[in-house]
RODO-2510 file (C-alpha; in nm, 4 decimals, decimal comma):
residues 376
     n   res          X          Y          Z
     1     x   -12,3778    12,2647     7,7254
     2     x   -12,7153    12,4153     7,7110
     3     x   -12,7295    12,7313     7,4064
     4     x   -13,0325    12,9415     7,2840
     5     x   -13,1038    13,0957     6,9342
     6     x   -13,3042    13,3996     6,9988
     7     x   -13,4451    13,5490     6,6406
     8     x   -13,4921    13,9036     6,5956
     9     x   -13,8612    13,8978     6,6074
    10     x   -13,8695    13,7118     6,9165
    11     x   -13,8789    13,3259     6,8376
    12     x   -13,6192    13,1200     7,1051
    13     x   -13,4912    12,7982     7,0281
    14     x   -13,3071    12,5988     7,2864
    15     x   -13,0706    12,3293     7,2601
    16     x   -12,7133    12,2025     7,2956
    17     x   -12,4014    12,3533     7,1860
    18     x   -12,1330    12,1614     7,0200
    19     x   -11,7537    12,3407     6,8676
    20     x   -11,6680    12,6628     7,0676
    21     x   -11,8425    12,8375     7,3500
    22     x   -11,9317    13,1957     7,3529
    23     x   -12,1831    13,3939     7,1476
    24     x   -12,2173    13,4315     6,7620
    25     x   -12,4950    13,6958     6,5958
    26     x   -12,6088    13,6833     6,2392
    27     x   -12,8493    13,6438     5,9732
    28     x   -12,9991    13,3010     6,0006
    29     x   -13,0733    13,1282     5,6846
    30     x   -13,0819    12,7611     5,5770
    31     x   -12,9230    12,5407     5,3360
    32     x   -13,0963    12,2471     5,1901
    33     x   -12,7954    11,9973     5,0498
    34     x   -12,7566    11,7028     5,1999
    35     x   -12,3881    11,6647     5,1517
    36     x   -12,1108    11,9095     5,1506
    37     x   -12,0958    12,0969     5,5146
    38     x   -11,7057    12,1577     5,5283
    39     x   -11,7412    12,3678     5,1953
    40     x   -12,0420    12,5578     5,3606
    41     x   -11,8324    12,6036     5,6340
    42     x   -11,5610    12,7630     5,4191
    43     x   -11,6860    12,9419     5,1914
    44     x   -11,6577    13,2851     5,2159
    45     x   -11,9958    13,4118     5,0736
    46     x   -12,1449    13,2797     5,4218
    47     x   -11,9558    13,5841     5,5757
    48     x   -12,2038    13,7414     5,8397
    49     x   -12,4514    13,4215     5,8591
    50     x   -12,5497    13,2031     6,1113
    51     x   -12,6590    12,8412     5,8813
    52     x   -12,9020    12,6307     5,9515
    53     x   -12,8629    12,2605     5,7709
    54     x   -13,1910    12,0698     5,6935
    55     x   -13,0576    11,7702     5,6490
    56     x   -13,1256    11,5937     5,9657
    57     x   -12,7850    11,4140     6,1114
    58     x   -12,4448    11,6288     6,0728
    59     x   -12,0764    11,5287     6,1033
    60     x   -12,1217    11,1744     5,9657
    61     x   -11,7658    11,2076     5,7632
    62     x   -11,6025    11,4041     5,9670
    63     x   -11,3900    11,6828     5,8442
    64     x   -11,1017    11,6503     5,5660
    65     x   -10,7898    11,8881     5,4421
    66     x   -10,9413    11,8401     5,0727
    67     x   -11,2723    11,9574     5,0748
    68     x   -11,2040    12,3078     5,2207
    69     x   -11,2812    12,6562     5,0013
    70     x   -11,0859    12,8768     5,1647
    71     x   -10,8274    12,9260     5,4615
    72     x   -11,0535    12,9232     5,6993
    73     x   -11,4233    12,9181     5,8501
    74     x   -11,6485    13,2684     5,7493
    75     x   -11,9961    13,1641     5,8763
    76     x   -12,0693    13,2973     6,2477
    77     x   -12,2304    12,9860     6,3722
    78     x   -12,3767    12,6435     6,2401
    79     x   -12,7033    12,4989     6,3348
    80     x   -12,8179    12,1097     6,2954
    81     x   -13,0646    11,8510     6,4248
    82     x   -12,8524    11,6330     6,5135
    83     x   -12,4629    11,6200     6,5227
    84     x   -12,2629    11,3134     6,5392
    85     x   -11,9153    11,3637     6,6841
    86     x   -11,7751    11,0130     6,5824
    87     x   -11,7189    11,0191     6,2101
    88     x   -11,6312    10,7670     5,9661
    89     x   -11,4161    10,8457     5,6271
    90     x   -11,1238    10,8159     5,4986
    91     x   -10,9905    11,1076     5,4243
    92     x   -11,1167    11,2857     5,7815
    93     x   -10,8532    11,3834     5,9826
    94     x   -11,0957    11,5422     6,2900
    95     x   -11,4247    11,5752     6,3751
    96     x   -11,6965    11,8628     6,2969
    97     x   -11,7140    11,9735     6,6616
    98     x   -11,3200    11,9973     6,7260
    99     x   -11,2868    12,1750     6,3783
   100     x   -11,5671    12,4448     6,4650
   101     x   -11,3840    12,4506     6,8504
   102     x   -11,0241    12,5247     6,7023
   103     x   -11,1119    12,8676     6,4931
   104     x   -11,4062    12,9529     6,7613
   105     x   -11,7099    12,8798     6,5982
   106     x   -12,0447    12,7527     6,7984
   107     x   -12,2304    12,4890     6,6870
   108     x   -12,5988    12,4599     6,7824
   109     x   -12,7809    12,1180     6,7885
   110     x   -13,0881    11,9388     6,9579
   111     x   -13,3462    12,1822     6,7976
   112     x   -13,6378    12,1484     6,5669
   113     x   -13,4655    12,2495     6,2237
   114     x   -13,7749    12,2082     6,0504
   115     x   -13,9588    12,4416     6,2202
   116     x   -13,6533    12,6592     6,2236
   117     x   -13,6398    12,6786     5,8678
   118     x   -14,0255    12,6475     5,7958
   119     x   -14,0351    12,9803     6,0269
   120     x   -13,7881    13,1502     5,8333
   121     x   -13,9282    13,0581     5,4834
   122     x   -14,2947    13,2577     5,6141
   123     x   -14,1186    13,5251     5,7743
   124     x   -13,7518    13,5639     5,5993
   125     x   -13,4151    13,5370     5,7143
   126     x   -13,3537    13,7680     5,9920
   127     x   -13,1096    13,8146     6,2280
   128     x   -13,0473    13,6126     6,5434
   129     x   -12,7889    13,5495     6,8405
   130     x   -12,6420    13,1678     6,9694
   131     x   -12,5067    13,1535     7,3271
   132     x   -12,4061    12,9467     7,5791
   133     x   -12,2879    13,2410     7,7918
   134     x   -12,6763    13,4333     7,7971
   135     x   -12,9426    13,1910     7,8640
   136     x   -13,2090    13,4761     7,9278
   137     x   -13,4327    13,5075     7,6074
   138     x   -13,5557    13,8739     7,6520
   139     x   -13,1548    13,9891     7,6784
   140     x   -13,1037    13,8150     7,3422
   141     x   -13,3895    13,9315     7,1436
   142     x   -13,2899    14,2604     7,2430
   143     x   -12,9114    14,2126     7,1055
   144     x   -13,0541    14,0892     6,7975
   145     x   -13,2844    14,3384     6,6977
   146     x   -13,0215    14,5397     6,7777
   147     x   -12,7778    14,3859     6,5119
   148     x   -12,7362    14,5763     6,1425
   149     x   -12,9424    14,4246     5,8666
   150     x   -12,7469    14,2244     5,5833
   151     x   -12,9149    14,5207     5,3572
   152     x   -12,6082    14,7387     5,2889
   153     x   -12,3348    14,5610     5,4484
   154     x   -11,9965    14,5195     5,2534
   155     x   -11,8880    14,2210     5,3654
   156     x   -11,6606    14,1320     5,0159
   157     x   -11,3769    14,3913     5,1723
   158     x   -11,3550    14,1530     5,4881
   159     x   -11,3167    13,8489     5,3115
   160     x   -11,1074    13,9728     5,0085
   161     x   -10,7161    13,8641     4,9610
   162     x   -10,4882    14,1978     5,0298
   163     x   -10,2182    14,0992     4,7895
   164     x   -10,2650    13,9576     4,3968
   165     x   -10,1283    13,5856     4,3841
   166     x   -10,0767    13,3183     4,1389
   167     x   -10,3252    13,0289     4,1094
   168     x   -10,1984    12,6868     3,9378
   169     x   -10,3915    12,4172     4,0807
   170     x   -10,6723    12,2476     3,8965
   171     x   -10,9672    12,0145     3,9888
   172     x   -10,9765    11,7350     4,1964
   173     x   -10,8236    11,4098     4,0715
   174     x   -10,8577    11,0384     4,2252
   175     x   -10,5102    10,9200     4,3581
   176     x   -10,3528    11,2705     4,2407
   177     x   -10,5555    11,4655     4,4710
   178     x   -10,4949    11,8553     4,3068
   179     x   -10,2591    11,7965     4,0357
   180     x   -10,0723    12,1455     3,9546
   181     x   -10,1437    12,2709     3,6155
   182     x    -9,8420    12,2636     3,3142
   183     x    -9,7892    12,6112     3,1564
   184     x    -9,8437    12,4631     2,8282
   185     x   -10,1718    12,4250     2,9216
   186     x   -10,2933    12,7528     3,0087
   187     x   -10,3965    12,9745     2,7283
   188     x   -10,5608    13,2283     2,8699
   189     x   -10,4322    13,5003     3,1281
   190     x   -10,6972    13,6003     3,3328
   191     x   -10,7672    13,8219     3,6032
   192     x   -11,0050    13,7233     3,8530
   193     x   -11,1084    13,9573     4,1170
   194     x   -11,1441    13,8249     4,4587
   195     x   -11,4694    13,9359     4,6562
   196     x   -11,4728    13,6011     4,8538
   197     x   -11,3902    13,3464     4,5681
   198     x   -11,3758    12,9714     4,6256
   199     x   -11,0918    12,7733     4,5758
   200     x   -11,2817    12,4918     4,3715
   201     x   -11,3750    12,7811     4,1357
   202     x   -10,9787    12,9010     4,0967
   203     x   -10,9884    12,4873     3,9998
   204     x   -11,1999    12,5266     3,7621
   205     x   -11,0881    12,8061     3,5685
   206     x   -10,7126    12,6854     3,5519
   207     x   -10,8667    12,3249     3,4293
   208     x   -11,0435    12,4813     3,1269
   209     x   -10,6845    12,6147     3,0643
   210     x   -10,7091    12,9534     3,2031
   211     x   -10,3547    13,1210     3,3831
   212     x   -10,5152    13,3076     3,7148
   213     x   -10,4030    13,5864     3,8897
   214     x   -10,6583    13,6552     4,1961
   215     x   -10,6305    14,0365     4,3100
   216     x   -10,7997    14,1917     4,5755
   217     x   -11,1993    14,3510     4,5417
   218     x   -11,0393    14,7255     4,4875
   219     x   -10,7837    14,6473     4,2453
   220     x   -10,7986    14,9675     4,0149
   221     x   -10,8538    14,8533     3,6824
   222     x   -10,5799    15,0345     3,5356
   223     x   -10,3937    14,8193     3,7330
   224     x   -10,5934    14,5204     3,5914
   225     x   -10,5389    14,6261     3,2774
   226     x   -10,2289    14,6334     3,3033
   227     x   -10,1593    14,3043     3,3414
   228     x   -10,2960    14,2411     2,9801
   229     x   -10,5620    13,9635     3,0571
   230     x   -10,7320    13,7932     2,7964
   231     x   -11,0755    13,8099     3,0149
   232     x   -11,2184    13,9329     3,3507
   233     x   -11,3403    13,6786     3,6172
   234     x   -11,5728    13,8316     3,9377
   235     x   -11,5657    13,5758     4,2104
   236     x   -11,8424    13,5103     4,4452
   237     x   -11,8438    13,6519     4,7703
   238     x   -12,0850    13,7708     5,0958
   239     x   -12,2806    14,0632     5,1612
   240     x   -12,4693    14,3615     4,9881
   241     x   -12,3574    14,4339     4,6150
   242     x   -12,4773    14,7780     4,6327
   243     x   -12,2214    14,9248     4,8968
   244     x   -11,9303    14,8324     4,6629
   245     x   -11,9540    15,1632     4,4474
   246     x   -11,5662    15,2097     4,3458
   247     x   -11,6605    14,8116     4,2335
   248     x   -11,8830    14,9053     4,0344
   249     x   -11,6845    15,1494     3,8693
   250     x   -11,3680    14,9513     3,8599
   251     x   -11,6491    14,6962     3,6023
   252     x   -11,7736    14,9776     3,3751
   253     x   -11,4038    15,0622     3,2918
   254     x   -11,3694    14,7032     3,1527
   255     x   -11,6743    14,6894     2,9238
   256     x   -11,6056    14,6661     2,5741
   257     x   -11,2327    14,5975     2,6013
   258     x   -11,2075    14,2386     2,7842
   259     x   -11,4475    13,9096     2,7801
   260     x   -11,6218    13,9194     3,1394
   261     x   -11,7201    13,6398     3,3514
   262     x   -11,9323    13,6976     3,6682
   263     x   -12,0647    13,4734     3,9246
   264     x   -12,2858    13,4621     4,2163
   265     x   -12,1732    13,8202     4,4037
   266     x   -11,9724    13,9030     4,0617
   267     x   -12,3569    13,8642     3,8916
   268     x   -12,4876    14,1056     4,1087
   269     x   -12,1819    14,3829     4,1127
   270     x   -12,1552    14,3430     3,7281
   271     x   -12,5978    14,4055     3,6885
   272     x   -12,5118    14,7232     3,9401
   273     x   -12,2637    14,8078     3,7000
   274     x   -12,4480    14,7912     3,3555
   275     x   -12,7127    15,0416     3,4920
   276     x   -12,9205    14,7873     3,7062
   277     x   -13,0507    14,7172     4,0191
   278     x   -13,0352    14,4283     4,2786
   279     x   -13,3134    14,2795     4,5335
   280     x   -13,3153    14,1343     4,8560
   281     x   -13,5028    13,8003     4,8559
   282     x   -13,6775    13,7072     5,1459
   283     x   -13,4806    13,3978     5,2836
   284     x   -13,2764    13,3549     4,9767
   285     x   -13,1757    13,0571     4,7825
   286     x   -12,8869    12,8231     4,9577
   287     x   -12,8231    12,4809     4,8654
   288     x   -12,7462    12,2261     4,5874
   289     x   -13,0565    12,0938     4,4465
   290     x   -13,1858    12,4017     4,2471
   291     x   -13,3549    12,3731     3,8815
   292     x   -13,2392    12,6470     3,6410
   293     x   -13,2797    12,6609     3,2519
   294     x   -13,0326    12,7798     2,9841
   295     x   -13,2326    13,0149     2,7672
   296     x   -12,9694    12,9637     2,5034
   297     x   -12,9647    12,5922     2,4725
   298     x   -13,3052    12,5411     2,6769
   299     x   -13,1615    12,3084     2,9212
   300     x   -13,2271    12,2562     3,2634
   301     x   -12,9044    12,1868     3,5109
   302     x   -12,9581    12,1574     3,9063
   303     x   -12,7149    12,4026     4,0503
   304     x   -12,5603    12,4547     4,3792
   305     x   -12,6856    12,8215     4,4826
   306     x   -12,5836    13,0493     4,7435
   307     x   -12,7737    13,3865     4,7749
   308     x   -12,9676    13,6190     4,8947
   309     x   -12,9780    13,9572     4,6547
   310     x   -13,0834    13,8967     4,2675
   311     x   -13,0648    14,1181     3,9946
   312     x   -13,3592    14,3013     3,8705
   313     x   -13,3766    14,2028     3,5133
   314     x   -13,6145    14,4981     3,4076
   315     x   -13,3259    14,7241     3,5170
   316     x   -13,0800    14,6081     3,2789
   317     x   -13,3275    14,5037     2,9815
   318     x   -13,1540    14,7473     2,7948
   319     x   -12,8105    14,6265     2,7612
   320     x   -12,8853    14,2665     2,8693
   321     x   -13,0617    13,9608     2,7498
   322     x   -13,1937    13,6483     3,0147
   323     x   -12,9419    13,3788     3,0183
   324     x   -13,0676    13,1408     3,3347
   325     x   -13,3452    13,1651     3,5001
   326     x   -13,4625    12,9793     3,8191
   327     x   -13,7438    12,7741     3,8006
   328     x   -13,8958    12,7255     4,1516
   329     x   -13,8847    13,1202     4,1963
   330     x   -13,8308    13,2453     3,8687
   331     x   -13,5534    13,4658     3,9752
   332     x   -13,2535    13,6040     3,7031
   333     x   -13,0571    13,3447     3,7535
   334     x   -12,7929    13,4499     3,4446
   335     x   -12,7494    13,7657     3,2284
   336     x   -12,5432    13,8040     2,8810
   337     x   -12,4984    14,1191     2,7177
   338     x   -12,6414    14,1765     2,3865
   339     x   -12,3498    14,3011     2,2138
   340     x   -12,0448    14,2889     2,4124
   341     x   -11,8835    13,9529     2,5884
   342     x   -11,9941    13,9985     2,9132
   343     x   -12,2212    13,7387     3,0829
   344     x   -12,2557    13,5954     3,4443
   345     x   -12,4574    13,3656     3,6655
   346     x   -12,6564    13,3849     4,0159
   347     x   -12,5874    12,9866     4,0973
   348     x   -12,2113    12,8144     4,1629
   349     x   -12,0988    12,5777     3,8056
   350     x   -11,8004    12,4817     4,0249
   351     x   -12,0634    12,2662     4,2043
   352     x   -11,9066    12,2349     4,5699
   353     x   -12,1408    12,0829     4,7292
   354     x   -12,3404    11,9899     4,4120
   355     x   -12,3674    11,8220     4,0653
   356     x   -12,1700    11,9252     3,7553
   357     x   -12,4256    11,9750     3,5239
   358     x   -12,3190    12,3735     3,4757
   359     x   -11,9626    12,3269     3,4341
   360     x   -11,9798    12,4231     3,0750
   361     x   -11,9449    12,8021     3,1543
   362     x   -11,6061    12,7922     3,2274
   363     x   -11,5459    12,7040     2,8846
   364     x   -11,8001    12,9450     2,7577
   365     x   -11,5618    13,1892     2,8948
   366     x   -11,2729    13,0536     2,7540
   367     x   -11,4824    13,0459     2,3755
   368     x   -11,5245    13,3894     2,4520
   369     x   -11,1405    13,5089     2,4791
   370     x   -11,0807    13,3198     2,2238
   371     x   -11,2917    13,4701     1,9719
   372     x   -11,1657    13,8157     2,1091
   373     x   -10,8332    13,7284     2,0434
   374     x   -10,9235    13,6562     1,6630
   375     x   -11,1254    13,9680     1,6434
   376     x   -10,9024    14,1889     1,7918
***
C-alpha cells in the first residue's frame, strides 16, 4: 500500500507501508545500530517518535518473546529501506510486519533512508506524519506543523507503571533463558522509579544483587522512604525532563540520605534537580555505537544511547563533577556529585541493543550502598 512521510518543514517522502494502516505523527529521528529493532520497538523512551533505522534491510530475524523491553510497542511509527517479511531465527515466533499490524503500528519502507536521515542531521529532528489514508502532501505538512514540539512534553506520566511491583528476574542466560533471582542473593533493597524503564535494566540491577521495587514517576518520596531502600534508581524514559516539576522535587528530598543512581531520562530529572539545566540537541543521539570516556578511570566504552535533551554541565558545576563525556559531540554524558553518592549517566550500560562495555555501573551503585551502609 502506497504511504507518505510529510516533515514539518515541507520535505515528502513516498513509499510503501508495511504493519498497520492508518496515520501515525511524531518527531522523526534516526537510530544508527545495526541490530536490535524489537528493543527499539519497545522501549518506552521512544514514546512520541516516529524512527527511522539506517541500517539498510529490516526484519531479517523476525520478532521473538525474549528480546522485548516492555509490554508493548511506544514508538508511533517505524521507518526502513527495506523490510523483509520472511525471517529466519530461531527464537522468532512472527514476523516484523504482523507484530507492528497486531498493536497498530505503521511501518514505512521503500524510501531513501539516507537522505532521510542526512536531512534530519542538517536540519534536526522535527516532526512529521505517515499515512496510507492521506496521500495529498500539502494536507500533511499542514497536520504536522500543526503537531506540539517534543520541547515540554511529559511523556514519562504516559508510559509510567500505576502500581509499585516486585522485580526478580535477572539477565539473560543461554538454555535458562531469565533465570529468577534467589533471595539470598539480593543485598540491596532498592527503589527504582519508573519514568519508562526497560526491562533489561530491572535485569541488570537484580543481577548485581539488588532487590527492586519499581514505583510509579510520582511516587512521593515519603512514600519511598518509607520503604527503607538502601539506594535510589531513576529509570530511563521519553519526553521533556523539565515538565516533571513535582519529579524534581520528589529527587531533592532524597539527597544526602540515600545512594542515587540515574540514567538516561533519570540523568536529566536528577541535573534539573541539583540546580541545573537541560538542552535540546538538534537530532539527538540514538543508537549503539557511541564512544564515551570515563573521566574517573579514563576509559573509553561504546554505549548504546537514546536521547535527545542533555544536561548543561555549567549549570550544575557547583555541586557536580564530569563523569562521561561523549566524544563525537562532546556532550555530558555522566555526572557524580562531589560530596554526596549521587551519580548518573546520559547513555544505556544495560546495552539492549549494544555492547557491554558499561555494565560496571550497576555495581558502582551497589559499592555505593554498601559503603553507606558502613558509614551510616
Amino acid at each position: 500500500m502506497k504511504a507518505l512521510l510529510a516533515l514539518s518543514d515541507g520535505r515528502i517522502f513516498t513509499g510503501n507501508s508495511f504493519g498497520a494502516s492508518g496515520e501515525a505523527k511524531g518527531e522523526i529521528v534516526f537510530n544508527t545500530a545495526m541490530t536490535g529493532y524489537q528493543e527499539v520497538l519497545t522501549d518506552p523512551s521512544y514514546k512520541g517518535q516516529i524512527v527511522t533505522l539506517t541500517y539498510p534491510e529490516i526484519g531479517n530475524t523476525g520478532i521473538n518473546p525474549e528480546d522485548i523491553e516492555s509490554d508493548r510497542i511506544h514508538l508511533s511509527g517505524l521507518i526502513v529501506r527495506e523490510y523483509q517479511p520472511f525471517y529466519s531465527n530461531w527464537r522468532a515466533t512472527q514476523s516484523l510486519g504482523d507484530y507492528l499490524k497486531a498493536q497498530r503500528i505503521i511501518g514505512l519502507s521503500g524510501i531513501d533512508t539516507r537522505a532521510l536521515a542526512r536531512h534530519l542531521r542538517d536540519h534536526g529532528s522535527q516532526n512529521g506524519i505517515v499515512s496510507t489514508t492521506d496521500l495529498d502532501p500539502a494536507s500533511l505538512i499542514r497536520k504536522a506543523r500543526a503537531l506540539p514540539s517534543m520541547t515540554g512534553l511529559d511523556l514519562a506520566s504516559c508510559v509510567s507503571c500505576t502500581e509499585p511491583y516486585h522485580w526478580t528476574q535477572k539477565s539473560w542466560e543461554l538454555g535458562l533463558g531469565y533465570p529468577e533471582a534467589r533471595p539470598a542473593d539480593l543485598k540491596y533493597k532498592v527503589v527504582a522509579y519508573d519514568f519508562g524503564i526497560k526491562f533489561n535494566i530491572l535485569r541488570c540491577l537484580t543481577s548485581a544483587g539488588c532487590d527492586v521495587t519499581v514505583v510509579p514517576a510520582h511516587l512521593p518520596a515519603e512514600e519511598a522512604l518509607a520503604m527503607n531502600p538502601d539506594g535510589i534508581f531513576l529509570s530511563n524514559g521519553p519526553g521533556d525532563p523539565e515538565p516533571l516539576k513535582d519529579v524534581q522535587e520528589n529527587l531533592r528530598r532524597f539527597l544526602g540520605r540515600k545512594p542515587i543512581f540515574g540514567i538516561c531520562l533519570g540523568h536529566q530529572l536528577l541535573g534539573l534537580a541539583l540546580g541545573g539545566k537541560t538542552l535540546k540537541l538538534k537530532f539527538g543521539n540514538h543508537g549503539s555505537n557511541q564512544p564515551v570516556l570515563d573521566t574517573r578511570s579514563a576509559k573509553v566504552e561504546i554505549t548504546a544511547q537514546n536521547h535527545g535533551f542533555c544536561v548543561d554541565l555549567e549549570s550544575v558545576a557547583h555541586t557536580c563533577a564530569l563523569g562521561h563525556q561523549n566524544l563525537n559531540d562532546k556532550t555530558v554524558e555522566g555526572i557524580f556529585h562531589k560530596t554526596l553518592p549521587v551519580f548518573s549517566v546520559q547513555h544505556h550500560p544495560e546495552a539492549s541493543p549494544g555492547p557491554h562495555d558499561s555494565q560496571y555501573l550497576f555495581k558502582r551503585f551497589t559499592e555505593l550502598m554498601e559503603s553507606s551502609r558502613t558509614h551510616a
